[in-house]
C-alpha positions in Angstrom: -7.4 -16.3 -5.7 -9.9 -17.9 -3.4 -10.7 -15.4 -0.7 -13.6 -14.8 1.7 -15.4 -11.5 0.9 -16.6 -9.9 4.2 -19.4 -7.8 3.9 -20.8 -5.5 6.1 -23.8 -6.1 8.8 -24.3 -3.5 11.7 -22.2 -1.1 12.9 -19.6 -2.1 15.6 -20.2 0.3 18.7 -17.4 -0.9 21.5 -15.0 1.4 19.4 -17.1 3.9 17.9 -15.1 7.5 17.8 -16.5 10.4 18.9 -19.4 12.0 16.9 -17.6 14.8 15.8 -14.0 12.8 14.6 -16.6 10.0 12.9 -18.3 13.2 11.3 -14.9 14.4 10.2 -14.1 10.9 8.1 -17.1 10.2 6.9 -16.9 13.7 4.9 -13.3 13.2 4.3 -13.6 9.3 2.7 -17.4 9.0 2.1 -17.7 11.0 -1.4 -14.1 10.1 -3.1 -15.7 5.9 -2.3 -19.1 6.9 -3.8 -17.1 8.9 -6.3 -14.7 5.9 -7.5 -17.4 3.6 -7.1 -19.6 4.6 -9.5 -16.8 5.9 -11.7 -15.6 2.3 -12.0 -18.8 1.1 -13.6 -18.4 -2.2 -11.7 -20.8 -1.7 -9.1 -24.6 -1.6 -8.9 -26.4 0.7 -6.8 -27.0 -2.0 -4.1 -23.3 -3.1 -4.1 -22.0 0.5 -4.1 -24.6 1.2 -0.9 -23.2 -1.9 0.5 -19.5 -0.6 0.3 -20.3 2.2 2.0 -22.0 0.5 4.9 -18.6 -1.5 5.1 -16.8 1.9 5.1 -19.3 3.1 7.8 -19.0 0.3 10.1 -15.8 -1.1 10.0 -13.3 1.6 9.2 -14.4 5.1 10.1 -14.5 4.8 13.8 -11.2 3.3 13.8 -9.6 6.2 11.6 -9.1 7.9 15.0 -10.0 11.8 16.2 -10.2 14.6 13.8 -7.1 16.5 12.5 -7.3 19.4 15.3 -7.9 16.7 18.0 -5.7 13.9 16.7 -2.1 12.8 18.7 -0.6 11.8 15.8 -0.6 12.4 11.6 -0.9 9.4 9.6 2.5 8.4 7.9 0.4 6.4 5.0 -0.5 9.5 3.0 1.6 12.5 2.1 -1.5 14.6 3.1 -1.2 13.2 6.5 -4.6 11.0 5.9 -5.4 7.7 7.7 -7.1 6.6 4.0 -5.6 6.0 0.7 -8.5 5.1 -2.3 -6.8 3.5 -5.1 -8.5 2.3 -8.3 -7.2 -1.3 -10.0 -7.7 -1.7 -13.8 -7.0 -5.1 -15.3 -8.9 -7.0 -18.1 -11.4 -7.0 -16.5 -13.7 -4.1 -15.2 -12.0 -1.1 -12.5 -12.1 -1.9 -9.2 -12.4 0.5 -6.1 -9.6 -0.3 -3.1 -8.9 1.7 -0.3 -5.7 1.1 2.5 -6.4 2.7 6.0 -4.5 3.0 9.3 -6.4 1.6 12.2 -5.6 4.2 14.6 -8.1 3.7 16.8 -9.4 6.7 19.8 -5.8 6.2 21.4 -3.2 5.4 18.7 -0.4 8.2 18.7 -1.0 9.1 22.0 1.2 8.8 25.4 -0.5 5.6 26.3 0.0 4.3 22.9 2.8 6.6 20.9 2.9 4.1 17.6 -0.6 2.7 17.4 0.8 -0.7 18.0 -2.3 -1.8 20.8 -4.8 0.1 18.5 -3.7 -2.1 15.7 -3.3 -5.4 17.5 -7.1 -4.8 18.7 -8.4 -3.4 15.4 -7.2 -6.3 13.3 -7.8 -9.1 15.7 -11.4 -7.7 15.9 -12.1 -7.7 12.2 -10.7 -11.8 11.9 -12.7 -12.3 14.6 -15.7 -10.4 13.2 -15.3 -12.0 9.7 -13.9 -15.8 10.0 -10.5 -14.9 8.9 -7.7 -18.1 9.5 -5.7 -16.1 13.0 -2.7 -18.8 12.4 -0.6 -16.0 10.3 -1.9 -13.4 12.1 -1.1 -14.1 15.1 2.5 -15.2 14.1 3.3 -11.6 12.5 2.1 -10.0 15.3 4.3 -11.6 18.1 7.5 -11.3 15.4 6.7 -7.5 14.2 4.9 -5.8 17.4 7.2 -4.3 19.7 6.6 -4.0 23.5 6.5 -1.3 25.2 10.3 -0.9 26.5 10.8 -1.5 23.0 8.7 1.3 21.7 10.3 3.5 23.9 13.6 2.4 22.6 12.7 3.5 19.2 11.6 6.8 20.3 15.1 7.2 21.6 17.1 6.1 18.4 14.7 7.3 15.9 16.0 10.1 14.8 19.6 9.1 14.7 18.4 5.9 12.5 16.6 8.5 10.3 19.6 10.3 9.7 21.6 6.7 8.5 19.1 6.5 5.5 19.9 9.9 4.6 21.7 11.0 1.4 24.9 13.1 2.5 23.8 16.3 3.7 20.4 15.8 4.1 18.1 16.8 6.7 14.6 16.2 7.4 12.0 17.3 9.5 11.0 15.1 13.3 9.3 12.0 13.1 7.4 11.3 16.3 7.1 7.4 15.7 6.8 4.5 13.1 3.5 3.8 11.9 3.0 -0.2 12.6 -0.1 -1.8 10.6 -1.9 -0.9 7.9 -5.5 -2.9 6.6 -6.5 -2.7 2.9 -10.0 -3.3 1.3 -10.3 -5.0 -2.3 -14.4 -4.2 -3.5 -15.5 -6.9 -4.8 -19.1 -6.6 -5.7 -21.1 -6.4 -2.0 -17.8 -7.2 0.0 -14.3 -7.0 0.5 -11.3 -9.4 -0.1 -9.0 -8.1 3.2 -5.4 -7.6 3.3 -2.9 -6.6 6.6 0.6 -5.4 6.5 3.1 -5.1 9.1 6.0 -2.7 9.7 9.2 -4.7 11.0 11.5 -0.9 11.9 10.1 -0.7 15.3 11.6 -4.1 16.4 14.2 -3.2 14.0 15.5 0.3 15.0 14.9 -1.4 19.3 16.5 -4.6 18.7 19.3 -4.4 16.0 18.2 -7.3 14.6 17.7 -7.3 10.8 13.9 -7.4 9.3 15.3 -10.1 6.9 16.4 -11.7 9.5 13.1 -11.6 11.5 11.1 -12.3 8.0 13.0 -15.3 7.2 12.9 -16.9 10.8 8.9 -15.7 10.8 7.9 -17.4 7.1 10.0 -20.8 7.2 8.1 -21.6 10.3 4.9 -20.3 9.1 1.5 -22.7 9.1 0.5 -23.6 6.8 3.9 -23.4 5.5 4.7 -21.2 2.1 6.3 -22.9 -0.8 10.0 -23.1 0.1 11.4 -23.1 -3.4 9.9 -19.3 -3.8 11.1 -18.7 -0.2 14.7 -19.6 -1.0 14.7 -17.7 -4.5 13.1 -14.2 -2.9 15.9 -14.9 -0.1 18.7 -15.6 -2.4 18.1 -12.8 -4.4 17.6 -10.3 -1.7 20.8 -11.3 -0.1 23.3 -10.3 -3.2 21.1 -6.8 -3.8 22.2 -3.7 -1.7 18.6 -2.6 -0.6 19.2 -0.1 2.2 16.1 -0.3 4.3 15.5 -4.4 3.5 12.6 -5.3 4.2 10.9 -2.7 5.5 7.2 -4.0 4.8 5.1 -7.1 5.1 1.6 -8.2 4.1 -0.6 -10.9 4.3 -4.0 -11.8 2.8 -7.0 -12.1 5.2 -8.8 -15.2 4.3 -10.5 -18.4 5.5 -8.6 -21.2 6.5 -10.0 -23.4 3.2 -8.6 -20.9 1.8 -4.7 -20.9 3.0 -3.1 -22.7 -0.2 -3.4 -19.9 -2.3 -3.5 -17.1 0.2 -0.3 -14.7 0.0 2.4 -13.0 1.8 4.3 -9.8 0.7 7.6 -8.5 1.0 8.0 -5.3 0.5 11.6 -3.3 -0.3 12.8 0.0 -2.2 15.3 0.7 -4.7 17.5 3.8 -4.7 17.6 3.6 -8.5 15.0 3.8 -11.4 16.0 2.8 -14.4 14.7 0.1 -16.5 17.8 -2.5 -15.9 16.8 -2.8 -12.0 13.2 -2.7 -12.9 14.6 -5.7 -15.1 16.8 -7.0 -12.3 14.3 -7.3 -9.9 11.2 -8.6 -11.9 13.1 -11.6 -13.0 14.9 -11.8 -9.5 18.0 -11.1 -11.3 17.3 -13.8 -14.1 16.1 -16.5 -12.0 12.5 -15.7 -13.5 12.4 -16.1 -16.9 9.0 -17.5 -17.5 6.6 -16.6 -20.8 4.4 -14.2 -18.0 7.6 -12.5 -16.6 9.6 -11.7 -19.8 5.8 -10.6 -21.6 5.2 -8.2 -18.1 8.2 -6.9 -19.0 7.6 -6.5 -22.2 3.9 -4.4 -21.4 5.6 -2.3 -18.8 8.9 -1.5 -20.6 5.9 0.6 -23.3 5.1 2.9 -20.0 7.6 3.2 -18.5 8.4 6.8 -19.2 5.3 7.4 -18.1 5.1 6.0 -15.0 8.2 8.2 -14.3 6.5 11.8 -16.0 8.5 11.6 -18.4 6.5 11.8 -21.6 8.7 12.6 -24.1 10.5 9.4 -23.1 14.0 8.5 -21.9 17.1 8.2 -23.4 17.8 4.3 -22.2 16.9 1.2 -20.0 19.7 2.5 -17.3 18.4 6.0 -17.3 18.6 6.9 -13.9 15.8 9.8 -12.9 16.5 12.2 -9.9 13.5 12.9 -7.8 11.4 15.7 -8.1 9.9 16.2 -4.5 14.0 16.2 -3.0 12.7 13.5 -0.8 15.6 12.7 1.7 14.9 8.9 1.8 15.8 8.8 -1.5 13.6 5.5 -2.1 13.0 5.5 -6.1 11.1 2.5 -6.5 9.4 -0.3 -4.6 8.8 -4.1 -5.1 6.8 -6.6 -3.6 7.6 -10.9 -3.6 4.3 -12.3 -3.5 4.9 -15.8 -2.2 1.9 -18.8 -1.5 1.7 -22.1 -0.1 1.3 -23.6 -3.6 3.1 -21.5 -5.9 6.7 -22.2 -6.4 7.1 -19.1 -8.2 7.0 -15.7 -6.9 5.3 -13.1 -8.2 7.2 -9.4 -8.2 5.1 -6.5 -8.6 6.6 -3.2 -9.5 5.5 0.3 -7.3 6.8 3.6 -8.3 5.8 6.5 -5.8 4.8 9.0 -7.9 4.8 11.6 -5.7 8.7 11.7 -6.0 8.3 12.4 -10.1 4.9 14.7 -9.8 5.4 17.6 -11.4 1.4 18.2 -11.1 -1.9 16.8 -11.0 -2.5 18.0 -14.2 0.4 16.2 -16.0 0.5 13.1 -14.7 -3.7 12.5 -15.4 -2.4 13.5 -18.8 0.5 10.6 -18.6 -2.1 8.2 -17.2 -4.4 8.9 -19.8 -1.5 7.9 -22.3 -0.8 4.9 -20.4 -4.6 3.4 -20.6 -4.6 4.3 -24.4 -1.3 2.3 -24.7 -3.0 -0.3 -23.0 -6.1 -0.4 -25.0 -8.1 0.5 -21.7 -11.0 3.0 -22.4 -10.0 5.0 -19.4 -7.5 6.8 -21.8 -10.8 8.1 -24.3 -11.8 11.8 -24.5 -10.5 13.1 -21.4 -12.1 10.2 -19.0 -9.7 9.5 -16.6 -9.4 13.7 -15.7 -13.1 13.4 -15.4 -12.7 10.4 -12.7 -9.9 12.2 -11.1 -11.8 15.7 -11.2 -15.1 13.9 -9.4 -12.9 12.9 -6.6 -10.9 14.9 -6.0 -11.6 18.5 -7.3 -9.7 20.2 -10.0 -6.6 19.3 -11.4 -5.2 22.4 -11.5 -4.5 23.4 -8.0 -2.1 24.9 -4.9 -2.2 22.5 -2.5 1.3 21.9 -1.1 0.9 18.3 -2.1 0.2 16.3 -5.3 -3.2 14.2 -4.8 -1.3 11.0 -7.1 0.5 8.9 -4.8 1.7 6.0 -5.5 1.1 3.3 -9.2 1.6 -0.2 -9.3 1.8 -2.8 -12.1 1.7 -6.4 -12.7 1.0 -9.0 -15.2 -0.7 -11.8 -15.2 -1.8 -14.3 -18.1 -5.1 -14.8 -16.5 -5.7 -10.9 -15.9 -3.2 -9.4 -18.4 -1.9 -5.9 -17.2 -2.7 -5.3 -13.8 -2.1 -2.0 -12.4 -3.3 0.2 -9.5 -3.2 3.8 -9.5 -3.3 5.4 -5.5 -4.3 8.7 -4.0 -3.3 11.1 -1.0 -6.7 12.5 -0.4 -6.2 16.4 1.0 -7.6 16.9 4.8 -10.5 19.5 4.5 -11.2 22.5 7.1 -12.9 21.3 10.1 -16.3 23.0 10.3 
C-alpha cells in the first residue's frame, strides 16, 4: 500500500510532559526500540537514530505522567503500559512497530476521565503535523467520541455493562473508564506509515445504540467512499455470527489524500471460541471467501496453529476448543479484523490470538515461536535466535513478574508478502528512581 511515511523533525514543545514523566518513558520504551531495531536487521544506523528521534518527539511527551503520578493505567497493555512494541515478519525483512495511547498531561484525570480531549488533540495534531487526508478522521471522531454528559453516563453504567460480558459467576476487579484511541507506528526505513483506532463502547455503553450500528451508518457515508461490495459482505456476515461485544474496535490508516484508494479501515471483533472451524468460519467470512490467497492462508496457518495456542504437542482436531489459561472473565478467545479499501472488493481478515490468555511462560511460548519461524522457513527460528531477541528486550525469560511479557500474535497472508504475522509485547513498568 501507498502510504506517506512521516518522519521526524524537531521536537513538538506545546505538549511536552514534565521532565521527570518524559524521563520515565524514554527509559521505559527507548532501549526495547533500539533493542528491536537493530535486532530486526532492517535498519541502518541512521534510520534506527531517526526512529528514535520519532519516538522522542512525537510520542513520549504524549504517553502522559509517570506511573506514581499518573490518573489513570493504560488499558492497552496487561502491564498497565501506554506502549506496546511488536515485531512484523513477512518475506521480506522484520519490521519494528509500536501502538501507544496518547494520554496526554491530563487524560484519566477529573477534567478528562477517558482521555477522549487528549486524544482528539493528540491525533488531530499529528495529521496536521504530517499532511495526513482529515476527511476520515474527522468523521470517526464525531461518530466514536462521546461528550461529556455522555462520558459521565458511562462512568455510571460501566460496571453494570462489565458484569453483562461476564461468564456466569464471574467477577472482576473496577474499571475506572474505557480507553478511547490508540495510534500505531509501522518503521519503515527513516519513517513511519501511521495508523489510528477508535473505541465505539463509550457511545455504546451511554447511548444504547449498537457499534455496528454506528460503524455501518459511519462507513457507507464515508469519503472517499469504501468499496460497497466488501462493505456488504463484512456486514452480512457479521450479522448471522453471535459476536458478543460486536464491534468493539475500529482503525484507519493515516495517509495522504493521493493516497485514499488504497488506504484501509479495520473492524475489529472477538470470538468466544478457538478452534480451528471458527478460525475457518471467519477467514472465509463463512465461505463467502474462497479465493487461491484465502484457502492457501489457511492452509499456512492451519501448520501453527497449535502453536499459536501453546499447545505444542498439538491438538486433537479443527473444533478443539481451548479453555484460557489466565481465567480472564471476558472470556474473548480470539480476535479478527475486516480490512476493507476504496478499491478492493474483497476484504482482507486477519486472525489475532491474545496470547496472554494461553501463556503458560515466557520461556515456552519463545520456544513455540521459535517452532513457528522454523515451520515457516524464517531464520528467526535458528539456534536459539528469537530467545536472544526476546532476552535483549526484555530481560530473561525465565522470570516472576505477575504478568507474561507476550501479548498478543497476529497472522495473515498475502500472495505478494506470503505469511505475514506480528508478534506483540506488554513491556513491564520499571521502579521509578
Amino acid at each position: 500500500m501507498a502510504t506517506k511515511v512521516m518522519t521526524a523533525t524537531a521536537r513538538n514543545g506545546e505538549s511536552v510532559a514534565a521532565d521527570a514523566d518524559y524521563t520515565y518513558w524514554e527509559k521505559h520504551c527507548a532501549p526495547i526500540l533500539s533493542s528491536l531495531l537493530k535486532s530486526t536487521g532492517s535498519y541502518s544506523p541512521a534510520e534506527e537514530e531517526a526512529q528514535l528521534r520519532l519516538l522522542s518527539d512525537y510520542v513520549l511527551p504524549h504517553l502522559g505522567p509517570r506511573p506514581s503520578k499518573a490518573h489513570t493505567k493504560s488499558h492497552l497493555t496487561q502491564s498497565g503500559s501506554p506502549f506496546q512494541p511488536s515485531i512484523n515478519f513477512s518475506a521480506v525483512k522484520p519490521r519494528a512497530r509500536y501502538c501507544w495511547e496518547p494520554l496526554g498531561p491530563h487524560g484519566g484525570s477529573e477534567s478528562d476521565p477517558f482521555a477522549v480531549q487528549a486524544g482528539q488533540e493528540i491525533i488531530s495534531s499529528l495529521f496536521k503535523t504530517f499532511g495526513f487526508y482529515s476527511g476520515w478522521k474527522d468523521s470517526f471522531m464525531t461518530t466514536f467520541a462521546p461528550s461529556p454528559d455522555e462520558v459521565q453516563a458511562t462512568q455510571a453504567k460501566l460496571s453494570g455493562w462489565i458484569a453483562e460480558q461476564l461468564p456466569p459467576g464471574a467477577s472482576f476487579p473496577p474499571l475506572d473508564r474505557v480507553p478511547f484511541t490508540f495510534v500505531a507506528f509501522e518503521l519503515k526505513g527513516a519513517g513511519a506509515a501511521v495508523k489510528a483506532y477508535f473505541n465505539p463502547k463509550t457511545k455504546e455503553i451511554a447511548t444504547g445504540i449498537s457499534p455496528n450500528e454506528m460503524t455501518w451508518n459511519l462507513l457507507r457515508n464515508l469519503k472517499p467512499a469504501l468499496n460497497p461490495a466488501s462493505l456488504d459482505m463484512v456486514a452480512d456476515f457479521l450479522t448471522n455470527r453471535p459476536v458478543p461485544s460486536a464491534i468493539e474496535l475500529l482503525g484507519i490508516d493515516c495517509v495522504d489524500e493521493a493516497n485514499m484508494a488504497d488506504a484501509r479501515v479495520k473492524l475489529y471483533v472477538h470470538t468466544r471460541n478457538n478452534s480451528f472451524n471458527t478460525v475457518r468460519d471467519y477467514l472465509t467470512l463463512g465461505g463467502r471467501l474462497q479465493d487461491k490467497r484465502t484457502l492457501d492462508g489457511l492452509d499456512a496457518l492451519r501448520k501453527i496453529w497449535h502453536l499459536l495456542l501453546q499447545e505444542p504437542e498439538g491438538i486433537t482436531d479443527d473444533d478443539y476448543d481451548k479453555p484460557l489459561y489466565s481465567g480472564s472473565v471476558f472470556y474473548q478467545k480470539a480476535y479478527f479484523s475486516f480490512e476493507l479499501r476504496p478499491n478492493s472488493e474483497l476484504p482482507e481478515v486477519k486472525t489475532y490470538l491474545p496470547t496472554w490468555h494461553y501463556v503458560r511462560s515466557d520461556e515456552e511460548t519463545v520456544q513455540n515461536y521459535e517452532e513457528i519461524f522454523r515451520l515457516c522457513g524464517q531464520e528467526w527460528g535458528q539456534d536459539g535466535r528469537y530467545k536472544m531477541v526476546f532476552e535483549d528486550a526484555f530481560g530473561p525469560v525465565k522470570h516472576n513478574r505477575p504478568t507474561p511479557v507476550h501479548c498478543d500474535a497476529s497472522f495473515l497472508y498475502s500472495e505478494e508478502k506470503g505469511i505475514y504475522q506480528t508478534l506483540y509485547y506488554s513491556p513491564p513498568l520499571e521502579a521509578e528512581n
